[in-house]
N, C-alpha and C positions, 0 to 999 in steps of 0.2 A: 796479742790484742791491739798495741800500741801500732806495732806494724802492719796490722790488717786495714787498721782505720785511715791510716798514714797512703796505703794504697789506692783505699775506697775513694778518698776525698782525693789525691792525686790524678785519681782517672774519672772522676766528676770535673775537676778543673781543666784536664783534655780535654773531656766533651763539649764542654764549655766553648771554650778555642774553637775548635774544630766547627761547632754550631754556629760562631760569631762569623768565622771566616768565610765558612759556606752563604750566609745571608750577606756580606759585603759582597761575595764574587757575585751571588744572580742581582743583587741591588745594580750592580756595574755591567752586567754581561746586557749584549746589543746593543750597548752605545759606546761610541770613538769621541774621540775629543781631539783638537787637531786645527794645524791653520793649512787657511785653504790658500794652494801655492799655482794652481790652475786651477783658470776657469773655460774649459771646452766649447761648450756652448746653453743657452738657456737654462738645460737642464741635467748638465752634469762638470764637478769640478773632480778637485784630486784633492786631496785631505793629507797632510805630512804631518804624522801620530810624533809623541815626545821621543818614542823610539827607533824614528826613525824611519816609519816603516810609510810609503804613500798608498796611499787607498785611495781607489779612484769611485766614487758615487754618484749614482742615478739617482736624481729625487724623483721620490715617491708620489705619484696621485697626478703628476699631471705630464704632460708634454710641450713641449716648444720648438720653435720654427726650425727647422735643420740650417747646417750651416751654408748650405747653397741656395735659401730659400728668400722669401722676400721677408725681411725683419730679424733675417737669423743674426745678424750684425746687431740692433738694437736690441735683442731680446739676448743675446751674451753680456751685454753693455749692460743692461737693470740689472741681472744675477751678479755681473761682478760688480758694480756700487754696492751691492748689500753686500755680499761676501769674501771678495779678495784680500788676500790679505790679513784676516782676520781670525781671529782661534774662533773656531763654531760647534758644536755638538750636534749629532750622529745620531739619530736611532734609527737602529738598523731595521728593515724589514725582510730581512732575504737578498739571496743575488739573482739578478738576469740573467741569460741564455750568456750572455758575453761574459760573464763572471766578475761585472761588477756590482757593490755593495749598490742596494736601495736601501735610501734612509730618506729621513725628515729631517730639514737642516736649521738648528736655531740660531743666529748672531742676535748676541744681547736677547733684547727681547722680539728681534723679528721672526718671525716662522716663514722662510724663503720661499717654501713650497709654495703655500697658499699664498702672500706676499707677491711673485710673480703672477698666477691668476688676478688677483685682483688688481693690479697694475696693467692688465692685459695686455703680459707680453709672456704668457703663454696657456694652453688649453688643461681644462682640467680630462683627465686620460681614464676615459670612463669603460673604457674595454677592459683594466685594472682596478680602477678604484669607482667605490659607489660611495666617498665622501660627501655629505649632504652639503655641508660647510664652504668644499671648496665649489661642486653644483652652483651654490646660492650666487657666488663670488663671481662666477663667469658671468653669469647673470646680469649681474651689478655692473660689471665691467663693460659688457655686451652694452646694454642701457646708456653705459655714460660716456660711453665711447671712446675708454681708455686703450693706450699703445695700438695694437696692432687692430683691435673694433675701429678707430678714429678713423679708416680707410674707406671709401664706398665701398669697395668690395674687397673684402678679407682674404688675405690667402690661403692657399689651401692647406688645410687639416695636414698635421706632419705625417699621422701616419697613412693618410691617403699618399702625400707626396711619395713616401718611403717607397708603397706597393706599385706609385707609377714607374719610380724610378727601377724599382728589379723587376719591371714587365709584369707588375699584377700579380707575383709570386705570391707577395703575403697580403692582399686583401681578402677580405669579408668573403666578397662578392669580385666576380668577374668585370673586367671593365668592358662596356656592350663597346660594339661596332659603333661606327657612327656611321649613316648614310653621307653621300655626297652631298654637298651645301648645295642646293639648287644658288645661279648667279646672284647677285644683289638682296639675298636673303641676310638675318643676324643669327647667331644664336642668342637666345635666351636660358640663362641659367634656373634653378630649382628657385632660387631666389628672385626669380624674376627680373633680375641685371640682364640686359641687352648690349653684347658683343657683335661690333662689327667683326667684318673679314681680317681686317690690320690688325687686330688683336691677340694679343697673344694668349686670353682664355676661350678664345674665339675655338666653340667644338670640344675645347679640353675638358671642361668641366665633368664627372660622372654623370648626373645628371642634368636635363636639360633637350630643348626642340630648337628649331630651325624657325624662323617667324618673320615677322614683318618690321618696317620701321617703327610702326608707333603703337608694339607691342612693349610691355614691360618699362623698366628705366633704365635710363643711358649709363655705361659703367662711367666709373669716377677717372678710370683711365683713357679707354680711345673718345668716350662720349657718344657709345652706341652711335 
């Protein structure tokens, strides 16, 4: 009897164990902790875990200028003020097509993610995420004419750039023909920005016509 009870209660104290453990692993599972030892660009660094191990992460919800692009310089420049250098936690959301971790990145108490939108040095990435939060934030951004808004005319969307740069592979939509610029015409953007000929979004744009001088407003750049 003394030995039965001795068993019972021995494998209730297992259970025990074994139930604590289980609730610490999922309390901890899909988050990293880790200092960040690169930073890529806008929207992705590389995390070097206590074990050694680098994980390279894509934050989650939005996107930012690529590195060949106009701002991709100061929009890696905010990400690393907030994060270089610094231990930051992870939650993970899944991997990309490339096999790197999406997370959400906290330093202290910044949330990086949204923290870059609202800083507007980069887009919140609505083809993935329907965050209201960070939506509001471009918004805001958009309005006050923070980083990369401060410009007459914005540059172009990363992942529009992305689909021009692989010939339209991974866009939406197909990028139309343009007609030939009748001589001394501009283009005018969706936006209603007027690009002369010396321009270099002059026709580039997706959208957008061919028109007159004193259509539209002059870009911030050639000055329509």
């Amino acid at each position: 009897m003394i030995f039965s009870r001795f068993i019972t209660k021995s494998r209730t104290s297992w259970l025990v164990l074994i139930a604590t453990a289980a609730m610490l692993l999922e309390a901890h599972a899909g988050t990293i902790t880790g200092r960040v030892v690169s930073v890529a660009d806008g929207d992705t660094i590389t995390v070097l875990t206590p074990e050694k191990l680098q994980v390279k992460i894509r934050l989650a919800g939005i996107d930012a200028p690529e590195s060949g692009q106009e701002y991709g310089k100061k929009s890696k420049e905010a990400l690393a003020a907030m994060v270089a250098g610094k231990t930051v936690q992870v939650t993970e959301e899944g991997k990309d097509r490339y096999g790197r971790t999406i997370g959400w990145i906290k330093s202290g108490e910044i949330d990086a993610n949204r923290e870059m939108v609202r800083t507007g040095w980069a887009w919140h990435f609505t083809q993935y995420s329907k965050d209201l939060n960070i939506a509001r934030l471009q918004v805001e951004a958009k309005d006050a004419r923070r980083g990369l808004w401060a410009a007459a005319n914005p540059p172009m969307p990363p992942w529009d750039y992305r689909a021009l740069k692989n010939g339209g592979a991974s866009a939406a939509k197909p990028v139309p023909e343009r007609p030939a610029a009748p001589s001394g015409k501009y283009w005018i953007n969706s936006n209603g920005v007027r690009h002369n000929s010396s321009c270099r979004w002059f026709g580039k744009t997706k959208q957008g016509h061919y028109g007159a001088k004193d259509e539209g407003k002059g870009c911030g750049d050639c000055g329509g």
